[in-house]
N, C-alpha and C positions, 0 to 999 in steps of 0.2 A: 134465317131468311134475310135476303137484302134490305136495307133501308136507305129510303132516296134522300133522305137527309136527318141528321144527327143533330138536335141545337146546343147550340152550347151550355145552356141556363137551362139543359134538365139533364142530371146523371144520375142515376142510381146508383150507387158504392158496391150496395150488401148484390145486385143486382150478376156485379163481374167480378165481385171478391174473389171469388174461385182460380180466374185468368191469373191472379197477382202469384202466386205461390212459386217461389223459385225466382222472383225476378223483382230488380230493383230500377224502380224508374219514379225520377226526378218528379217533385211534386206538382211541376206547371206546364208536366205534358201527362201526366196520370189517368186524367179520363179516354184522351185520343189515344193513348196507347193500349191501354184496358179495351177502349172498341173494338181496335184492331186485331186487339189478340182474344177477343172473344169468337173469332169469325178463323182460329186456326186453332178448334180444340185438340189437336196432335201437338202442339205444344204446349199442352199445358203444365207438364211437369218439367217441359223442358228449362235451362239457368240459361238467363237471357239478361242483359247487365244494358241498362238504356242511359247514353251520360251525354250531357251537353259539353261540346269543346271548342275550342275555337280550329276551324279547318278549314280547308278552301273547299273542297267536296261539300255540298250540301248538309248532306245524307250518304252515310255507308255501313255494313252491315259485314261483319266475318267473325270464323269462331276466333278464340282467346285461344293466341300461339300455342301454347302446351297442352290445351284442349285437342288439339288434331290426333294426339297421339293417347288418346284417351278413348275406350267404348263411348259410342254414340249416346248410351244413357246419363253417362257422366260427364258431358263437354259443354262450356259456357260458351255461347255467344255473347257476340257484342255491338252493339246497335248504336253511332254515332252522330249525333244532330248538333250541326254546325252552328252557334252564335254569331259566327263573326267571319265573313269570306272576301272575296275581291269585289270590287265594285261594279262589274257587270252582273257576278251571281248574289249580291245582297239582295238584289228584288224578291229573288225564290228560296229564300231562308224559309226555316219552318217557321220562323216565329211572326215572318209574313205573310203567309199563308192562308184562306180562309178554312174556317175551321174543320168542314167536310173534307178538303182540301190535305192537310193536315193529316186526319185518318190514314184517307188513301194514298199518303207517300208512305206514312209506318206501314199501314198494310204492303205496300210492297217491299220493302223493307224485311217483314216478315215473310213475306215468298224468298227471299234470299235464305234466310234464318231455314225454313221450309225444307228447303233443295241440301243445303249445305247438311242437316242432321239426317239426311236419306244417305249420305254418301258415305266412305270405310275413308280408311286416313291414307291412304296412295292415292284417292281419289281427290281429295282435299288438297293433299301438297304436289299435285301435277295440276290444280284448275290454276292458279294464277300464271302458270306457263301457259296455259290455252289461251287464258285472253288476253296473252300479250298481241295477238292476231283481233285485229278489230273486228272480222266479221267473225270470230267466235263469242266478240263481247256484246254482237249487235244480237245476237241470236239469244245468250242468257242475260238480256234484259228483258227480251220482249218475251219471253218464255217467264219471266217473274211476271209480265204484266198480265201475261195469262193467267196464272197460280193464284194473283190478287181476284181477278174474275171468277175462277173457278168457286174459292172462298168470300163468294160475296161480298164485296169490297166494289166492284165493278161503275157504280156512281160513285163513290170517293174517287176511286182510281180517276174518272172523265171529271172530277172537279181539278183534280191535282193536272193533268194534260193540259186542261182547256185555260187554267188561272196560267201556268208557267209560260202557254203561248203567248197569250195576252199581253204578260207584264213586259215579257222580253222582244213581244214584234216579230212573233216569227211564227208564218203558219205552219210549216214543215221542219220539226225541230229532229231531226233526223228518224221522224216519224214513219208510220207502216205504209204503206202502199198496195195496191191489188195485192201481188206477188205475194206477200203473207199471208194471206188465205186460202193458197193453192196447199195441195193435200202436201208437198214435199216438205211445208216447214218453210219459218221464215226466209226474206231471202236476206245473202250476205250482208248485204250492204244498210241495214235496216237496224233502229234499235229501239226504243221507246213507241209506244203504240200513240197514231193520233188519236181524238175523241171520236171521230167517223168510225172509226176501226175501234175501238172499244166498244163502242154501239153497234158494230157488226157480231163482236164475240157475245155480247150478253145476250143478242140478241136469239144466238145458236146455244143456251141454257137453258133448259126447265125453270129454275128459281128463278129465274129473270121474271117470269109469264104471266104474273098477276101485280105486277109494280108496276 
């Protein structure tokens, strides 16, 4: 079930013990990642490899090269949180993030992890050809930000939107619009959901209904 807020100074270990098995992550993102990955029980036996780097990206998510050519039960993902990036995106590092915040970028994160173990390996080494087309890459973001909603994550996800707008001064961060809620699917030009439009999808959930 969803939860509208996570605090820092209370985790239960033995609680998400389960989540950890198959996967190795860093000791000073360990609860937020364990959240996250408690809210996407279809991976739980999946090898998911979480490692702090120094990168310009944020945050990014894909399987481990030789993994592609591997059954789906046997492929390690890899989950990358940037320490250290350029100085416009230093503001929205994970490690400045507030803690909710934090969750719901792993949780989306993990919608990538998600989509990627659903798919055969011609399908994996033809996507990065696809998103070299921007409005294919607009569409499988905002198609993860759904997958974090679906998986209740949906208040992380609007802490992680709404913090990123803030820090950076920008209300429309190439955020959703009407047009994404029309039956045909996002539109092109669209990538990242705003907190308005996150609040429209949870809102269109059953789990949402009692939060």
């Amino acid at each position: 079930m969803p939860v509208k807020h996570f605090q820092k100074d209370i985790f239960d270990s033995l609680k998400y013990a389960a989540f950890e098995t198959n996967k190795k992550i860093p000791g000073e993102i360990r609860p937020q990642a364990l959240i996250a990955l408690s809210h996407y029980p279809e991976l739980r036996e999946t090898k998911i490899i979480f490692r702090l780097r120094k990168r310009k990206t944020p945050l990014a998510s894909r399987p481990q090269v030789w993994s592609v050519f591997k059954k789906r039960k046997n492929r390690t993902y890899i989950i990358t949180i940037s320490t250290r990036s350029s100085e416009a995106l230093t503001p929205i590092l994970f490690s400045k993030l507030p803690y909710n915040a934090q969750i719901g970028v792993l949780g989306h994160e993990l919608g990538h992890t998600r989509y990627y173990s659903s798919k055969n390996t011609l399908q994996l080494i033809s996507l990065p050809f696809k998103l070299l087309k921007s409005k294919n890459t607009d569409a499988f973001e905002f198609n993860t930000d759904r997958i974090s909603i679906e998986h209740g994550l949906g208040y992380q996800l609007y802490a992680w939107s709404s913090y990123v707008r803030e820090v950076l001064n920008i209300s429309e961060w190439r955020g959703a619009s009407e047009d994404l809620l029309a039956e045909e699917g996002p539109a092109i030009d669209q990538r990242y959901m705003n907190p308005e439009t996150i609040t429209r999808y949870m809102d269109s959930y059953p789990i949402y209904e009692n939060n």
